[in-house]
C-alpha positions as CSV (number, residue, x, y, z in Angstrom):
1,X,16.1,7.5,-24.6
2,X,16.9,8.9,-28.3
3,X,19.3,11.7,-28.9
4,X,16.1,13.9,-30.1
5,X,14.8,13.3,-26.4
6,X,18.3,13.1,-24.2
7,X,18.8,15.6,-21.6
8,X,22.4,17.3,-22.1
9,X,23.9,17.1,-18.7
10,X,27.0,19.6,-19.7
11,X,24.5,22.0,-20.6
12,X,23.5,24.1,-17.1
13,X,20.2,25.3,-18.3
14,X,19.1,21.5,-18.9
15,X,19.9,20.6,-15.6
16,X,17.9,23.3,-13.6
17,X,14.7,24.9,-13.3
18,X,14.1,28.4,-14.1
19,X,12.5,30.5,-11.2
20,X,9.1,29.9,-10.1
21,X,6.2,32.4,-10.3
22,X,3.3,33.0,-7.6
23,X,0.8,34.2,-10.5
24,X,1.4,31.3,-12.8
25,X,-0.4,30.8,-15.5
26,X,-0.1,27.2,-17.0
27,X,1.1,26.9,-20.8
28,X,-0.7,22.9,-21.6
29,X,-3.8,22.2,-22.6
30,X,-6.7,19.8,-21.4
31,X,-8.0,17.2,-23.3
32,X,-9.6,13.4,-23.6
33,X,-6.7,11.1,-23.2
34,X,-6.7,7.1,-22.0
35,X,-9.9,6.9,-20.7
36,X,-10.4,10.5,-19.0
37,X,-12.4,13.6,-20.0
38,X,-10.2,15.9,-18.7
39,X,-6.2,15.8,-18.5
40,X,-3.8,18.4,-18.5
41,X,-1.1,17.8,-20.9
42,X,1.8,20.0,-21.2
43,X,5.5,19.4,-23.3
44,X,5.9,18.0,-26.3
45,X,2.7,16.0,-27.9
46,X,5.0,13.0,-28.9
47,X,8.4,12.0,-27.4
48,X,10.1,9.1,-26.4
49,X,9.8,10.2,-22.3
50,X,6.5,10.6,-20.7
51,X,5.6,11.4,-17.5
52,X,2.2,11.1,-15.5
53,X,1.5,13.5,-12.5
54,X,-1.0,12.6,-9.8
55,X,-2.1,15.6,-8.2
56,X,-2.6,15.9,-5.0
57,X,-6.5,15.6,-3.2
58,X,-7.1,19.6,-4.6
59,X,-6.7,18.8,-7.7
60,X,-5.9,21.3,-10.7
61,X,-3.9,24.1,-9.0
62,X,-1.7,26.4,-10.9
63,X,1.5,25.4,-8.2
64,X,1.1,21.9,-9.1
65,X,0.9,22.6,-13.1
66,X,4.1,24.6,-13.2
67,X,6.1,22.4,-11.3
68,X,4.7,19.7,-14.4
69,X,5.0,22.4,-16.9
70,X,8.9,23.1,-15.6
71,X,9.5,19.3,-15.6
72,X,8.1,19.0,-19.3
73,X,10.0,21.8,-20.9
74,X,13.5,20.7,-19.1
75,X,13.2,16.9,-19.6
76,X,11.6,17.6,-23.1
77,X,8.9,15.1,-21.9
78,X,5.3,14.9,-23.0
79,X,3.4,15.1,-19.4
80,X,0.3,13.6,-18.8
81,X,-1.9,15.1,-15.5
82,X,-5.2,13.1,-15.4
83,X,-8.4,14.4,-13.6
84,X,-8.5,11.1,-11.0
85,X,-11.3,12.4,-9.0
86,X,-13.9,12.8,-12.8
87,X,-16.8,13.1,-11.9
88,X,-16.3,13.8,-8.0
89,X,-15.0,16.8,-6.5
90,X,-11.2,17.1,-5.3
91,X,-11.2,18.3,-1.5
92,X,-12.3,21.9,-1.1
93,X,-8.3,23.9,-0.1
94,X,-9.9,26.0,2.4
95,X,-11.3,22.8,4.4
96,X,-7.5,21.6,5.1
97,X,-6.3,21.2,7.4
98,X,-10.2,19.6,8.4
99,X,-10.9,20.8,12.0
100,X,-14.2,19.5,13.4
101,X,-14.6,15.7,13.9
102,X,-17.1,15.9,10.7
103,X,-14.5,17.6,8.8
104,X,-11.9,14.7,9.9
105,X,-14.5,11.9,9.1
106,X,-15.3,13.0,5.8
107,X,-11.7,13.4,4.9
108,X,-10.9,10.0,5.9
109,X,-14.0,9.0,4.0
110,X,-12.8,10.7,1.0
111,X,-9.4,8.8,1.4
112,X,-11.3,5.4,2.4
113,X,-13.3,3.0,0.1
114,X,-15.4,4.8,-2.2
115,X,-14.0,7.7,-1.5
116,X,-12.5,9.3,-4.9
117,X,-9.4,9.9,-3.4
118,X,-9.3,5.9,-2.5
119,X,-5.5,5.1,-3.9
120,X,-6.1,1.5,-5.2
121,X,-9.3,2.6,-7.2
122,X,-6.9,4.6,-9.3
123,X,-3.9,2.4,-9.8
124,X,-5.1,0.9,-12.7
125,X,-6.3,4.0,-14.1
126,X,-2.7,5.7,-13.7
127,X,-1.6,2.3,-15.2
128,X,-3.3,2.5,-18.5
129,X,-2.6,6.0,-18.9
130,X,1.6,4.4,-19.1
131,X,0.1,1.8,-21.4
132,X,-1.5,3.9,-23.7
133,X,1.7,6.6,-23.5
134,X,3.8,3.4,-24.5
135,X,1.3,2.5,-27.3
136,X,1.8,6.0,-28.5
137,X,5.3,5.9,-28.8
138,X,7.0,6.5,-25.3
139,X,9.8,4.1,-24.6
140,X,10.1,5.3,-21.2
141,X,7.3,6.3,-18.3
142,X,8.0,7.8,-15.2
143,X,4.9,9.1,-12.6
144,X,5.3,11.7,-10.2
145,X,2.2,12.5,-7.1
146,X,1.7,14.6,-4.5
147,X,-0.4,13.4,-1.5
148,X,-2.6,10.3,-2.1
149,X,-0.9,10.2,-5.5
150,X,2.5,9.4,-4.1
151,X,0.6,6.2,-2.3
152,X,-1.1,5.6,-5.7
153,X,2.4,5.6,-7.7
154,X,4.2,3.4,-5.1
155,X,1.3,0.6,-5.1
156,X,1.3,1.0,-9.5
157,X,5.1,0.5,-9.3
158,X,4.4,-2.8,-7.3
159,X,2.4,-4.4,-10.0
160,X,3.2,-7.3,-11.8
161,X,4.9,-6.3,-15.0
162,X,4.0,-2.8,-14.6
163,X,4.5,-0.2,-17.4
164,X,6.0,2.2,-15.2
165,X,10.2,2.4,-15.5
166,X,10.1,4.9,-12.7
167,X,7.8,6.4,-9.8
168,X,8.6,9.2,-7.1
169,X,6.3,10.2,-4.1
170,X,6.3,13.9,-3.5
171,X,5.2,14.9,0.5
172,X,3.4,11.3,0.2
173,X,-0.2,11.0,2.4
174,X,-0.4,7.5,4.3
175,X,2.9,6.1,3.9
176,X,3.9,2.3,4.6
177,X,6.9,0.6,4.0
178,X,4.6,-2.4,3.1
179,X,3.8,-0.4,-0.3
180,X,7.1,-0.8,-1.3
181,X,8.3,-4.9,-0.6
182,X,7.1,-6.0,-4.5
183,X,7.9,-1.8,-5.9
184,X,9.8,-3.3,-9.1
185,X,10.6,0.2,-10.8
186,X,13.1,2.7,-8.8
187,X,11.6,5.4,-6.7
188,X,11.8,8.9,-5.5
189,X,10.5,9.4,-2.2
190,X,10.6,13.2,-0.3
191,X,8.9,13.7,2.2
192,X,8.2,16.9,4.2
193,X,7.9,17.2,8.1
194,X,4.7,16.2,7.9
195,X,4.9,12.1,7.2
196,X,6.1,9.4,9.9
197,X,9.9,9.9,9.6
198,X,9.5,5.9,11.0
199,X,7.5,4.9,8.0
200,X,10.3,6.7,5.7
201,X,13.7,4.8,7.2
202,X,11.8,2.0,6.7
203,X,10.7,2.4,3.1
204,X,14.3,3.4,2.2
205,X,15.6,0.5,3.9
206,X,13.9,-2.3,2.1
207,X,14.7,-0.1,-1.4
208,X,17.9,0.3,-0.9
209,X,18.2,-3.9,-1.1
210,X,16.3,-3.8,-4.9
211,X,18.5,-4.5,-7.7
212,X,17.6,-1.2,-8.8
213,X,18.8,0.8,-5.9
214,X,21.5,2.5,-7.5
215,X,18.5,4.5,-9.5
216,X,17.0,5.0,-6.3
217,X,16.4,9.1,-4.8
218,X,15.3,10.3,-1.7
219,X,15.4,13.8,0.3
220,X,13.3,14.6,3.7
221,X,12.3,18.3,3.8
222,X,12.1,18.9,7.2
223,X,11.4,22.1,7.1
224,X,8.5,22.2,4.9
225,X,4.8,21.2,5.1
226,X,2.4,18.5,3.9
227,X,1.9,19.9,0.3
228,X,4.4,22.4,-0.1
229,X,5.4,21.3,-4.0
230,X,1.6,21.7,-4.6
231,X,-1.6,23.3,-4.1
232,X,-0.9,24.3,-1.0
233,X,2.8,26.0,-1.7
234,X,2.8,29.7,-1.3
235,X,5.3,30.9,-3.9
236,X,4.9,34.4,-2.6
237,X,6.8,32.8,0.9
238,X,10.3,33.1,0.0
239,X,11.3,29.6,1.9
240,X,8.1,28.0,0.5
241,X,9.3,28.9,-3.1
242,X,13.1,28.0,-2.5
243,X,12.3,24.5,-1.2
244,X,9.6,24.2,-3.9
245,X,12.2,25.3,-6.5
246,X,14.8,22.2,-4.5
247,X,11.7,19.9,-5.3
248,X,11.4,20.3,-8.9
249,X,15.2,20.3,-9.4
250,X,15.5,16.9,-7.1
251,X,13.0,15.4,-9.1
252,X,14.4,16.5,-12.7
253,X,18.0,14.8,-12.1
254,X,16.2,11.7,-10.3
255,X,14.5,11.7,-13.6
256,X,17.4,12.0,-15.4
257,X,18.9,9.1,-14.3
258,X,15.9,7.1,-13.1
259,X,14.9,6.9,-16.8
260,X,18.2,6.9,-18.9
């Protein structure tokens, strides 16, 4: 990482996130970028760290784009949130959790084979958003998702010579310590109450034996729920916001030093 893009660690402001707000309004823009009609892209339009967020199966929510927006302005990162599920629908919020059998079959539908919250349809999408990030002048990419999007990170960190340097997988839907025997890049895995506490000994396990495990983060929020740190977080819940503010902190300083 240049100087013009290093993160001062003696300086406290560079190290934290500011408070979150309930009635956010997001500060990027949306435009064509690698491939996709829409993407929200927030920070600076050029640096020499980029991230890519995979939102979780809502989609565009103001929770998830400040939590990007508070990650962008502290890491001084150009950030990168495509619309995976163009020209499908994300998952309507009121229909989660799903609670009729139809509800549950068309969610796993949406999850399952061309469904367009299917993770491996979008690796290499996510994967040629790093390239082009790289082409553009990044020297480092990291990707961040919520949901889904943590599986989708996890399987693009796994692929041969990826361009990823870093992924993390935020409250991560349909976790399996398979994903992560050929993850090459470190990785940032926190979980809520929600996922198989089994599945997540096990992931950290085989991670901890990479020859990048000293890069390696993880925290289990054991108090919070499947997509707390997204579109489901209600900032207005004083516990909600603190853990969501823990969140975007954890993942700042795993940044930090995942892609130093």
């Amino acid at each position: 990482m240049s100087s013009s893009t290093q993160v001062n660690n003696d300086n406290a402001a560079c190290c934290s996130i500011p408070p979150v707000q309930s009635d956010y309004k997001p500060v990027g823009t949306y435009k064509p970028y690698a491939g996709f009609q829409k993407v929200y892209m927030t920070g600076p339009e050029k640096s020499d760290l980029a991230l890519v967020a995979v939102y979780d199966i809502f989609g565009f929510y103001p929770q998830t784009q400040q939590g990007a927006d508070l990650l962008a302005q502290q890491l001084n990162a150009t950030l990168v949130m495509p619309d995976f599920f163009e020209p499908d629908a994300p998952w309507p919020n009121d229909r989660f959790p799903p609670q009729s059998d139809d509800e549950k079959a068309s969610l796993q539908a949406f999850f399952g084979p061309g469904g367009a919250a299917h993770p491996p349809k979008s690796v290499d999408r996510l994967l040629d958003v790093a390239r082009q990030l790289k082409a553009d002048g990044a020297k480092k990419v990291g990707a961040f998702g919520f949901c889904w999007g943590g599986k989708v990170n996890i399987l693009a960190g796994s692929v041969v010579d990826t361009p990823l340097d870093a992924v993390a997988a935020v409250h991560p839907a349909m976790l399996s310590a398979e994903d992560v025997e050929t993850l090459s890049v470190p990785l940032g895995l926190y979980p809520s109450k929600d996922e198989s506490t089994e599945e997540y000994t096990k992931m950290l396990e085989i991670v901890s034996k990479k020859p990048f495990a000293a890069k390696n983060d993880h925290k289990h929020y054991t108090t919070m729920f499947h997509g707390f740190a997204a579109a489901r977080a209600d900032l207005d819940n004083a516990e909600n916001k603190k853990q969501f503010e823990d969140l975007y902190n954890t993942l700042l300083k795993y940044f930090q030093k995942s892609l130093a």
